[in-house]
N, C-alpha and C positions, 0 to 999 in steps of 0.2 A: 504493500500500500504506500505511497507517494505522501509526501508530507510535507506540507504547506506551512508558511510561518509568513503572517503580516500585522502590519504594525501599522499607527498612526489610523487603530481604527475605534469609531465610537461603541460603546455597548453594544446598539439594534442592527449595530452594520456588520458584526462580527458574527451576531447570530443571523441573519441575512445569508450571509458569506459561507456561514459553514452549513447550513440547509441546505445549498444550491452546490456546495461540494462535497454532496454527499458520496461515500465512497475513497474519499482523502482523508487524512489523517490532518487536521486543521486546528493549527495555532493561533491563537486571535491578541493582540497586544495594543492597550490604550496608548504607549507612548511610542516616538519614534526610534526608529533604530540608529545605533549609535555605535561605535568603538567600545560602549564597558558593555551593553547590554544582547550585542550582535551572537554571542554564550547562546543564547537562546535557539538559535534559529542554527546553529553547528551542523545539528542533524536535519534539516531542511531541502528538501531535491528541488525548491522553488522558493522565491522569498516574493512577499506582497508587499509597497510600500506608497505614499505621497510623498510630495514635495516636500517636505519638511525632511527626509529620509535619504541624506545624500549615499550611493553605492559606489564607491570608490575602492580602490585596489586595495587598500587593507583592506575594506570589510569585504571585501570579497575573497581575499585571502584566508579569512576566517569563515568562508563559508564554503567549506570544501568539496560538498556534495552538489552544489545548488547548482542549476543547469537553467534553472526558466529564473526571470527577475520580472515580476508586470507590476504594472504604477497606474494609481488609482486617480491616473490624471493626463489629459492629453498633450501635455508640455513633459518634456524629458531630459529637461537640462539639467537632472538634478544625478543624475545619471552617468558615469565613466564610460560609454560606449564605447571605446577602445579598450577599454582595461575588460569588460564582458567581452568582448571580439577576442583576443588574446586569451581569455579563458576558454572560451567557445560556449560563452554564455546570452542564451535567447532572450532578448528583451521585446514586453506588448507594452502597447498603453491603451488607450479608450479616447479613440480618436473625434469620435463625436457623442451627445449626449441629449442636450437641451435648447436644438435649434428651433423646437414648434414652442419648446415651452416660452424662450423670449418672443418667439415672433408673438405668440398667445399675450405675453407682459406689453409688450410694445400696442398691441391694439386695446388694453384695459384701459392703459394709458391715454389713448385716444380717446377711448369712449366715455372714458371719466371728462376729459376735455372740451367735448363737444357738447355731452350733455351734462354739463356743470354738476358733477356728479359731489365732488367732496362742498361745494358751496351749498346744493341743497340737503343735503345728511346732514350738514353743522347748522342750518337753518330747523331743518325739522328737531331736532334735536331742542332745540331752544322753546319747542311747541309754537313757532311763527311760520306760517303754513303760503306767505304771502309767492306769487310767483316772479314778483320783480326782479329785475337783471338776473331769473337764472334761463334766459333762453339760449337754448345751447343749436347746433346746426345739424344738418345729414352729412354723412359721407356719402351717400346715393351721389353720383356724380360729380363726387369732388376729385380733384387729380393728386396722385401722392406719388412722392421724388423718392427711390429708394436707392441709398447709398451705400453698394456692396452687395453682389449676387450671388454669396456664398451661400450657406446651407442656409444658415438666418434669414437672410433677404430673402431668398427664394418660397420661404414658408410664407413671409411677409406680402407678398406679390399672390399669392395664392387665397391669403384671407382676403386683402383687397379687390380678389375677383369675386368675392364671397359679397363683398358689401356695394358692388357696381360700383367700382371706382376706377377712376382709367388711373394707367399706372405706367408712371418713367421708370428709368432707371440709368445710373450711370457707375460701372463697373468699366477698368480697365480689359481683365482678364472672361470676367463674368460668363454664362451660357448664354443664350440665347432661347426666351422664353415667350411662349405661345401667349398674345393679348398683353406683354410687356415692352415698351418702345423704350432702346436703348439712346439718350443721347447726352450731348457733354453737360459737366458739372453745372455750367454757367444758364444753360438754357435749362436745364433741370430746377434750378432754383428762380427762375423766372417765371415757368410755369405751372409751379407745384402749391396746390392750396395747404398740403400736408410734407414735411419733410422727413425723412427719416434714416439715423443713421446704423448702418451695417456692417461696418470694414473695420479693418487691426488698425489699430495705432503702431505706425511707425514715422520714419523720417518723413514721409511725404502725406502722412495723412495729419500729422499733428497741426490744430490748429486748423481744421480743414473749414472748418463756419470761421471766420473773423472781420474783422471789419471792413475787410476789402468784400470777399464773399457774400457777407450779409446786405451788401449794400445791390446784391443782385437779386435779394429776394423778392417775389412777388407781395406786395404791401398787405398786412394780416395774416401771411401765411402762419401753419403753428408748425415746430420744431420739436423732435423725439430722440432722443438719445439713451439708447441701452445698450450700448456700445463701449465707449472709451470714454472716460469725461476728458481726454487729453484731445479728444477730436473739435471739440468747441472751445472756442477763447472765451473764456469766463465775462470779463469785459467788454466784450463784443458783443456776447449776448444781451446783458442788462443794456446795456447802451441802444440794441435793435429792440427794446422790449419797452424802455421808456417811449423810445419816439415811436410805439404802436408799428413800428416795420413787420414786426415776431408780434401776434395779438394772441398764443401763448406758447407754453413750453411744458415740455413733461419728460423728464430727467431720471434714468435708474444711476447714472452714473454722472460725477464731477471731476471736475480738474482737478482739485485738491486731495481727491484718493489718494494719489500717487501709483506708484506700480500695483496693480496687479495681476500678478502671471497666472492665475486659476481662480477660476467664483470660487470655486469649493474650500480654500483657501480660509475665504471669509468665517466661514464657518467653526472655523479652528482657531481656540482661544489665543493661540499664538500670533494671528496674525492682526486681532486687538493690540497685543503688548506692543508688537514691533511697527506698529504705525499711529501716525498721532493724528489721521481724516476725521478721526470723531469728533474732537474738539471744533477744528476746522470746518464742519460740516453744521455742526451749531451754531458757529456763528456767520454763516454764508450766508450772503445776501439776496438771493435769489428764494430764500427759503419764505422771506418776509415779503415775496412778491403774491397777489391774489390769482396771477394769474399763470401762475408759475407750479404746478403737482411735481415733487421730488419724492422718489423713493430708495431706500440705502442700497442697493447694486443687490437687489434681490430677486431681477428676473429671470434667474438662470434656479430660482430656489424653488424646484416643486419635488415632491415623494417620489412621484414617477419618474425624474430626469436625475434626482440620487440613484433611487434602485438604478436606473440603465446602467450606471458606472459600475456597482456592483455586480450588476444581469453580464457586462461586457467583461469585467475583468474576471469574473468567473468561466464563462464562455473561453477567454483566453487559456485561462488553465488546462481546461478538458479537453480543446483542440490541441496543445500542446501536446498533451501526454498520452493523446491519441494519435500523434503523428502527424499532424495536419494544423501545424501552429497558423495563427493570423494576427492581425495588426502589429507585425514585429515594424519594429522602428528601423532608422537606417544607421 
């Protein structure tokens, strides 16, 4: 029987984990693996870990039997791929998870938007029943800019056929999707009543909304980000937001996050200690806007889009050691 050893995992996820590897001999460990505690996992023909869990030539050194390493995350930098190459050690990760569930965040976000959803719940709430200024609009015919025709976007393009909405899109690389008209960034924000962002933040997309961009927008458009807060200039925005350019915004993600490399991340008390967004995020000035819905980078957070990770890095294991490995990394 094959013996599993992972770490950097929660109570429900361990027993999750060893249900679904049933037939393995499965070690389940709250914290992460490390140089004093790596003892554990000796006897191990596989080791389980996250980002927090770097696999590096000592600890692989100390793990003498281990043949498969999968990481309960689809970033692998945490990871010595040379040093498993040179052992002849098979590395998976979980290359996709929770692209319907954002696209699903991204449109709540919307629909909170349109029909002034948090202004009337904090209304009724007060027992004032009145309807003034909460008339919100249709998406039935409105047009929405999607930026980035990755797996996200592309779910996102899919609901919008959902709610009759014609739908751009400006992707460099992107597919080419039935009822979605590809064109460039400038004219995407020109005719877009709805914008929304899809793509990594790197060198070229940082800062991608700012004050030059924004001054292309079509006048009242509203702006979505569940993407990267590093994708909009914070400044840029409130600036389009005062003079009514942006008439509103709906925000999973800010600038002031700062890095980071996995949602799931968030989730793990460690990555509280080692960043100081919180503070930041309290006192951000967007938050004190009416017309502004912010939520803490939690549209990647549903039961269903955790289990996948689990459902996937499981799935990993069994193809493994059935001969038939997948999502090995490169």
């Amino acid at each position: 029987m094959n013996r599993i050893a992972f770490f950097d995992l929660e109570p429900w996820e361990g027993t999750y984990i060893k249900r679904h590897l049933h037939g393995f001999k499965t070690d389940c460990f709250t914290e992460g693996l490390d140089e004093k505690n790596v003892v554990k996992a000796r006897n191990a023909d596989a080791v389980g870990v996250f980002i927090y869990s770097p696999i590096t030539e000592k600890i692989l050194q100390k793990l003498p039997k281990a043949k498969l390493v999968v990481t309960l995350s689809t970033g692998y930098d945490h990871i010595d791929l040379a040093a498993c190459r040179k052992r002849d050690v098979t590395v998976c990760n979980v290359p996709e998870y929770g692209s319907n569930t954002v696209a699903e965040h991204t449109f709540a976000l919307l629909l909170a938007l349109s029909r002034r959803i948090p202004a009337s719940t904090e209304r009724t709430k007060k027992g004032d029943f009145r309807l003034q200024d909460l008339r919100g609009f249709d998406l039935a015919g409105k047009t929405i800019g999607i930026v980035g025709l990755g797996r996200i976007g592309q779910h996102v393009a899919r609901i919008a056929q959902g709610f009759d909405m014609k739908i751009l899109a400006y992707d460099v690389n992107g597919p080419a999707i039935p009822g979605v008209k590809r064109v460039p960034l400038k004219t995407l924000l020109q005719q877009s009543d709805v914008v929304t962002l899809h793509c990594p933040l790197n060198g070229k997309t940082r800062h991608l909304l700012n004050g030059k961009t924004l001054q292309w927008l079509k006048k009242g458009a509203v702006v979505l980000n569940t993407a990267r807060g590093g994708l909009i200039e914070t400044e840029a925005l409130l600036k389009a937001l005062y003079e009514k350019r942006v008439s509103a915004a709906a925000l999973d993600v800010l600038e002031e996050e700062g890095s980071i490399r996995e949602e799931k991340q968030l989730l793990h008390e460690a990555a509280l200690k080692a960043s100081d967004f919180k503070t930041a995020l309290q006192q951000h000035a967007l938050l004190a806007q009416d017309n502004v819905i912010v939520t803490p980078h939690n549209a990647f957070n549903s039961q269903e889009a955790l289990q996948r990770i689990l459902d996937t890095t499981a799935d990993n294991v069994k193809a493994y050691f059935a001969g038939k490995p997948k999502n090995i990394v490169k």
